[in-house]
C-alpha atoms as one frame of an Amber mdcrd trajectory, in Angstrom:
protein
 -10.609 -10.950  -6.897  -7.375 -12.322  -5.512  -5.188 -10.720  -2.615  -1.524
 -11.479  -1.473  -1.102 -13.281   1.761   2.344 -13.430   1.501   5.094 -11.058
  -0.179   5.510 -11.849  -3.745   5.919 -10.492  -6.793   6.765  -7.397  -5.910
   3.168  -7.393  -3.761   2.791  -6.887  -0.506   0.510  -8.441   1.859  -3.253
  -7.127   1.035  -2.196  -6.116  -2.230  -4.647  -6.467  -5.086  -3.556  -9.198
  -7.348  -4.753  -9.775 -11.244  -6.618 -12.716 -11.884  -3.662 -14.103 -14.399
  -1.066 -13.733 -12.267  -3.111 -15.272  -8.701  -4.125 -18.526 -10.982  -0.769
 -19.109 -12.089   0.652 -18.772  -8.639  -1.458 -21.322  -6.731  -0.927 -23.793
  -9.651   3.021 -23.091  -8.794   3.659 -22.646  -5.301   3.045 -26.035  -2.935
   2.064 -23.332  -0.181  -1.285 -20.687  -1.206   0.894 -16.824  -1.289  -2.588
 -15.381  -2.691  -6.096 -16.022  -2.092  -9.611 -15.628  -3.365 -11.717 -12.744
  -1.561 -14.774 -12.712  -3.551 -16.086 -13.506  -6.522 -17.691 -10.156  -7.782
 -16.662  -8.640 -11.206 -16.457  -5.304 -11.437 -17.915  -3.718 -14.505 -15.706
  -1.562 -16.803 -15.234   2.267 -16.192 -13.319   3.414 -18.502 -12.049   2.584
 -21.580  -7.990   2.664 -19.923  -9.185  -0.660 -18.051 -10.537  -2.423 -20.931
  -7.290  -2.082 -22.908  -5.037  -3.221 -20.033  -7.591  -6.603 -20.354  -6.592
  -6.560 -23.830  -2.797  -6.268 -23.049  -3.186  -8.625 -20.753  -4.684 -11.057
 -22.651  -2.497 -10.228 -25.956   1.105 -10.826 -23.908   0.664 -13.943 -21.056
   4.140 -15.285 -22.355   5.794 -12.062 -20.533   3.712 -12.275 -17.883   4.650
 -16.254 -17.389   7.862 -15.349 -17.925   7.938 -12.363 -15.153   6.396 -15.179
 -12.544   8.935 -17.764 -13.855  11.687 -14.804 -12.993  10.488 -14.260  -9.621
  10.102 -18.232  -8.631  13.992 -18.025  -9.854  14.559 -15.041  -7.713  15.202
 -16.918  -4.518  18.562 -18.718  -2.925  19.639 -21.718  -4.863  18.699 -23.937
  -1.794  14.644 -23.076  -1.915  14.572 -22.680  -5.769  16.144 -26.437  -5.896
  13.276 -27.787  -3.096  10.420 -25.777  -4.979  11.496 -27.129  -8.123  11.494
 -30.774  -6.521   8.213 -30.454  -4.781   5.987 -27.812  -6.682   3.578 -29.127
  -9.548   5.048 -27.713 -12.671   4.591 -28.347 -16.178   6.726 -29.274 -18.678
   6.822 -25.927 -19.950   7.053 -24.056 -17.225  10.125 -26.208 -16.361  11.474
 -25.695 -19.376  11.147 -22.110 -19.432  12.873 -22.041 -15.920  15.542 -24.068
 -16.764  15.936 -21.189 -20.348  15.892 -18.167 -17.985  18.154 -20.033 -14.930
  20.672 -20.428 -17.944  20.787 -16.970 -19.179  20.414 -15.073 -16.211  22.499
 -16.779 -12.675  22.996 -20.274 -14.405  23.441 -22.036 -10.479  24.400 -25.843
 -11.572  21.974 -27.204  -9.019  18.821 -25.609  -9.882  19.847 -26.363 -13.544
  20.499 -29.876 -12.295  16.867 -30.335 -10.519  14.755 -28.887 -13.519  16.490
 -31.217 -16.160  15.688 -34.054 -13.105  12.068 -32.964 -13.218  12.015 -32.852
 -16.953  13.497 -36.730 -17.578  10.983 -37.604 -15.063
């Protein structure tokens, strides 16, 4: 189980965070915003849980895509360090540099991801 220790995502501090979402997050950010509080698994309890796993696990483009939108969601200035500094893969900087284009298209966060991408 993973819990915010910073605001993101639309989480607040304490908040409960799926398992997806916390991995891809400490893979993305240079500085932890979630961390690990135990290891226990609870069991199923209903059968509205287990088809949420099932969502989850049918759709983790969107849900790549909604943590690639939120990494984009900040000024131009810390988007364009983060970029710089934060391990990313190729795909993930390609998908930011496909959603920076269609959605504020800022010349110097496009700049840095096609930097990070010759690289």
């Amino acid at each position: 189980m993973y819990k915010a220790i910073k605001k993101i995502g639309g989480y607040e501090v304490g908040d409960e965070i799926p398992i997806e979402k916390a991995l891809v997050w400490l893979k993305m950010y240079k500085v932890p915003h979630v961390e690990e509080v135990s290891e226990v698994v609870e069991p199923v309890k209903s059968g509205v849980t287990a088809e949420k796993s099932e969502e989850a696990v049918d759709k983790p483009e969107s849900s790549m895509n909604d943590l690639l939108d939120d990494y984009l969601g900040r000024n131009q200035s810390v988007v364009k360090k983060n970029i710089s500094e934060d391990k990313l893969s190729e795909t993930q900087l390609k998908e930011l540099l496909k959603l920076e284009k269609a959605d504020k298209n800022r010349p110097l966060v496009i700049n840095a991801i096609e930097q990070r991408l010759k690289k």
